[in-house]
C-alpha positions as CSV (number, residue, x, y, z in Angstrom):
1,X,217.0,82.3,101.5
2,X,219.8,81.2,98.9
3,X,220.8,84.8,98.9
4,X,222.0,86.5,101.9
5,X,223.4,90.6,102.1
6,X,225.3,91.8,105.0
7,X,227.1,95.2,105.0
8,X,230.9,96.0,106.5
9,X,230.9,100.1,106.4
10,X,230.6,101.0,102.8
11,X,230.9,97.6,101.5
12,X,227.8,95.0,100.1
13,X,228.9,91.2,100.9
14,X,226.8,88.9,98.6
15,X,226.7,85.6,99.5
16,X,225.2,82.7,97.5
17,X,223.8,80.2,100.3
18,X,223.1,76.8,98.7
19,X,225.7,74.6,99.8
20,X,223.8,71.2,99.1
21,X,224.0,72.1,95.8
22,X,227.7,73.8,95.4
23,X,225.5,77.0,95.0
24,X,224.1,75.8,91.8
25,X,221.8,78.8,90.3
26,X,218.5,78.3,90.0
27,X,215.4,81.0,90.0
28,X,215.2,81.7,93.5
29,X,219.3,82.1,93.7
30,X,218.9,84.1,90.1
31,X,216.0,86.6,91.9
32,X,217.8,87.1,95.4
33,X,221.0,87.7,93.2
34,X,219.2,90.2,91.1
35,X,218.0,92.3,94.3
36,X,221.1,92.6,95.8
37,X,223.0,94.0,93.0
38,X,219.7,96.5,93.0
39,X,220.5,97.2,96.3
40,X,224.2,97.9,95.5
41,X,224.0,99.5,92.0
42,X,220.7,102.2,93.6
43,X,222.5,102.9,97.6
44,X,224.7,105.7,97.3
45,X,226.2,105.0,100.8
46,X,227.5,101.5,99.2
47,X,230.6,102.5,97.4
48,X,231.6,98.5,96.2
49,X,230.4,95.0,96.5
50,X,231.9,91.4,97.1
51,X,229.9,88.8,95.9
52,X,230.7,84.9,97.3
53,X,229.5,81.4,97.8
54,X,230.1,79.0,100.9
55,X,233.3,77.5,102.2
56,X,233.3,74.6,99.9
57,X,232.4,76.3,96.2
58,X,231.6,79.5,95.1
59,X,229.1,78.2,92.4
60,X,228.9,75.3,90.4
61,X,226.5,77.1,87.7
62,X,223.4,76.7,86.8
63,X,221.5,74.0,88.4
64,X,220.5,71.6,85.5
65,X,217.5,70.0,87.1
66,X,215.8,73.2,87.7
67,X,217.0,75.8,85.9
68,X,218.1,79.4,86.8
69,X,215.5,80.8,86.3
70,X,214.6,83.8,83.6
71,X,216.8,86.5,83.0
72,X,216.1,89.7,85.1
73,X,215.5,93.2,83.5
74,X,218.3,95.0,85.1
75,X,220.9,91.8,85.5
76,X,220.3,89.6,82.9
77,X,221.5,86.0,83.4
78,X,221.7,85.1,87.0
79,X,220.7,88.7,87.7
80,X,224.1,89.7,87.2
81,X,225.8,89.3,84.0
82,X,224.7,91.9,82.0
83,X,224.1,94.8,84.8
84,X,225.5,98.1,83.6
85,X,227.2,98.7,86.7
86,X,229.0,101.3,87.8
87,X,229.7,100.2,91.2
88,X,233.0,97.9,91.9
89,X,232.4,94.1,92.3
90,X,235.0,92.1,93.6
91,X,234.6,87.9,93.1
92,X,235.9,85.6,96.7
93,X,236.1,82.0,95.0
94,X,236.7,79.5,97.2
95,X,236.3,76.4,96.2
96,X,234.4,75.8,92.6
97,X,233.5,78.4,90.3
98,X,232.3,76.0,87.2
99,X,230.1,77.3,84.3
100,X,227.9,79.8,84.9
101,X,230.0,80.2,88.4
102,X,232.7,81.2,86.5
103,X,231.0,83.4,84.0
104,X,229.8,85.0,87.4
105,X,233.7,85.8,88.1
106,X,233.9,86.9,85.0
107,X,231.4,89.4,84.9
108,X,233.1,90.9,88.1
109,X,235.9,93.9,88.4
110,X,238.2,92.1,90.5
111,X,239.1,88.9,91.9
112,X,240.3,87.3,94.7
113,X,240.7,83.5,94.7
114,X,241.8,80.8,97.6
115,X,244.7,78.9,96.4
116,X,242.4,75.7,96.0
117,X,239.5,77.4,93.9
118,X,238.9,75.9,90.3
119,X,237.6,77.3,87.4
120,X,235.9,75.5,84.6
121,X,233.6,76.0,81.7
122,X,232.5,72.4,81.3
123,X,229.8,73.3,78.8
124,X,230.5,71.2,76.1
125,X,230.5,68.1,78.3
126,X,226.9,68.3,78.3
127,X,226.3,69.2,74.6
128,X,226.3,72.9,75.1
129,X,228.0,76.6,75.1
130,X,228.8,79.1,77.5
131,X,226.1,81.2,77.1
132,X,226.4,84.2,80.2
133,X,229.7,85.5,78.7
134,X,232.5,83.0,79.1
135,X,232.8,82.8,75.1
136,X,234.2,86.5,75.0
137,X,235.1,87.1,78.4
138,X,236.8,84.2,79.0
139,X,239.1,85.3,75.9
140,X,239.4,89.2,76.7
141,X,240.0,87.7,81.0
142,X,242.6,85.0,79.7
143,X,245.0,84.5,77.0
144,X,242.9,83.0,74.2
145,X,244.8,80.0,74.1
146,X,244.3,79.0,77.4
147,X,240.4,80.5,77.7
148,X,239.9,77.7,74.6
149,X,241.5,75.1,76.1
150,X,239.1,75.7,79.2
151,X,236.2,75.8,76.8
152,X,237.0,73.2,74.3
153,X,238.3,70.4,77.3
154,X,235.8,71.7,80.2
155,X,239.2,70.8,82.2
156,X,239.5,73.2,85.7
157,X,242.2,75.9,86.0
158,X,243.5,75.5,89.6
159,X,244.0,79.1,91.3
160,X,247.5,79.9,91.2
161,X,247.6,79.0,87.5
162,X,244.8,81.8,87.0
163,X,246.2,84.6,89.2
164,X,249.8,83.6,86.9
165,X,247.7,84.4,84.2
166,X,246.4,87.6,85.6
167,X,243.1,86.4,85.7
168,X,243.0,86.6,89.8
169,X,244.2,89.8,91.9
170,X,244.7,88.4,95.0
171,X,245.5,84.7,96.4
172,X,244.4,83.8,99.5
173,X,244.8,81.0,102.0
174,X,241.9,78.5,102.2
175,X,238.8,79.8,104.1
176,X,240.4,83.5,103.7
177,X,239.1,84.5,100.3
178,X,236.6,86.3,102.2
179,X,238.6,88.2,104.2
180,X,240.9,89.1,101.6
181,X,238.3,90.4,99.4
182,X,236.6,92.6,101.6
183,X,240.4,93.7,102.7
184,X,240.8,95.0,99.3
185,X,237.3,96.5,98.7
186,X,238.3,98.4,101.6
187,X,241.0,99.9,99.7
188,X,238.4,100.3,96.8
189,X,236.3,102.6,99.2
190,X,239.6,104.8,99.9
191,X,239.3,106.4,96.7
192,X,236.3,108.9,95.4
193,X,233.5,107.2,94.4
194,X,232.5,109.5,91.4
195,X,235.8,109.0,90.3
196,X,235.5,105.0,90.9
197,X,232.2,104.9,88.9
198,X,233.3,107.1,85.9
199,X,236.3,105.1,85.7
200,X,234.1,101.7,85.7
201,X,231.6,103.7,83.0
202,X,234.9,104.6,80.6
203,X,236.2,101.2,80.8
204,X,232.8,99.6,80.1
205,X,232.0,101.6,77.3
206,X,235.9,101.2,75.6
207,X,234.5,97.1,75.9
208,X,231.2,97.8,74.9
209,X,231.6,96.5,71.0
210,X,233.6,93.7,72.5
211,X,230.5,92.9,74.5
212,X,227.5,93.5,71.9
213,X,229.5,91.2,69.7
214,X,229.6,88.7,72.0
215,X,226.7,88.3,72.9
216,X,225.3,87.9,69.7
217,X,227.9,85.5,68.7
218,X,226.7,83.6,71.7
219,X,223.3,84.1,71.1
220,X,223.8,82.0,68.2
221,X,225.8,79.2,69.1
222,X,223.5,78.8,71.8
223,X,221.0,78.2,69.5
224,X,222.4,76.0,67.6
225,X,223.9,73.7,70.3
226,X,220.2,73.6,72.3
227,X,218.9,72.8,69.1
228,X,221.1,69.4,68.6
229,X,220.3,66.4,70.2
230,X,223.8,66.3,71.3
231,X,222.6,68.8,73.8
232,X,219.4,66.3,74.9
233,X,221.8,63.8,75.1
234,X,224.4,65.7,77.3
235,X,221.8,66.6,79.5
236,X,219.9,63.4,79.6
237,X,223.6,62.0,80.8
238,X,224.5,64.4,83.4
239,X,221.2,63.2,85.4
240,X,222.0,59.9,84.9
241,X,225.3,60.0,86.2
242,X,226.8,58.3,83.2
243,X,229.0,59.1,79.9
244,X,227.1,61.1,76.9
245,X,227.1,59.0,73.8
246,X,227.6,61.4,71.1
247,X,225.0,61.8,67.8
248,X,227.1,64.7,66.3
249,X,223.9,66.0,65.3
């Protein structure tokens, strides 16, 4: 299974299990993904969730030789990024969180970081756009400067740059991200959990123009990029483990 669940009291732990592949997403990961958020969203004795890859990357994305898979009814992308939620979600990253790894993180409440995780929407490397949220959310998570500088360059923010930046809640030693994250969802599962949803619900729905903007702005950039052979080409160049050469059509 790429997708493993084990509960700690109240709390989900969500584990993407691909190391071989930095947890990159494809359909399997994108179904096992959707059922556990299932599983978290419809318990009522799981009050929040944390939601992690393996000691050496959280996810590097979507796997490009395979696919991730079709979106899911309730989850969307990956199962996951565009859930209506209500219960918390916190992100452990160690390790990479790159493209759709990071729009994962994104799509989160909280997160908790290892001081050697690295974000990175590399997108445009390969002739295409962030299309699971990082156009907006990257923007609304980071200041916009920096959030196009990560979309425009593909270059990684190292940890303790994001949590300076108020992107991360917690930093954690190596290996502890974990630990640290299921140490605050603890503290999550302190407070009343009607409370805890309605506050998710109000905050969700203050963000929910942001969000149906967004995704039709990203709807169509996404189209248009796929559409170029740019994107053929970035692709084509990724598998070949060599530079793209750039059509600009």
């Amino acid at each position: 299974m790429t997708v493993t669940t084990r509960r700690h009291g109240r709390i989900l732990l969500v584990q993407m299990d691909r190391p071989a592949k930095r947890n990159a997403i494809d359909s399997a990961m994108t179904a096992g993904l959707d059922a556990a958020l299932n599983e978290l969203d419809d318990d009522p004795e799981l009050w929040a969730g944390v939601l992690c890859g393996t000691a050496d990357a959280f996810s590097a994305g979507t796997d490009l030789a395979t696919g991730a898979g079709p979106a899911t009814p309730r989850g969307g992308n990956y199962g996951v990024v565009r859930r209506d939620r209500a219960t918390p979600l916190i992100a452990a990253v160690e390790g990479v969180a790159y493209g759709g790894g990071f729009e994962l993180v994104l799509a989160c409440d909280l997160v908790v970081a290892a001081r050697t995780a690295r974000f990175a929407l590399p997108e445009t490397a390969r002739g295409l756009v962030a299309n699971c949220g990082g156009l907006f959310r990257g923007p609304y998570a980071l200041p916009p400067n920096i959030a196009r500088e990560m979309l425009l360059t593909g270059a990684p923010l190292p940890a303790e740059r994001a949590w300076s930046l108020g992107l991360v809640n917690r930093i954690a030693e190596p290996g502890e991200a974990q630990r640290v994250a299921l140490e605050l969802a603890e503290l999550v599962c302190a407070n009343a959990p009607v409370a805890q949803r309605e506050t998710l619900r109000a905050v969700a729905a203050a963000q929910a123009d942001i969000e149906e903007r967004g995704w039709a702005a990203t709807e169509r950039a996404s189209q248009a990029a796929a559409a170029s052979a740019d994107a053929a080409e970035g692709v084509l160049a990724f598998r070949e483990k060599r530079r793209p050469r750039w059509s600009n059509r």
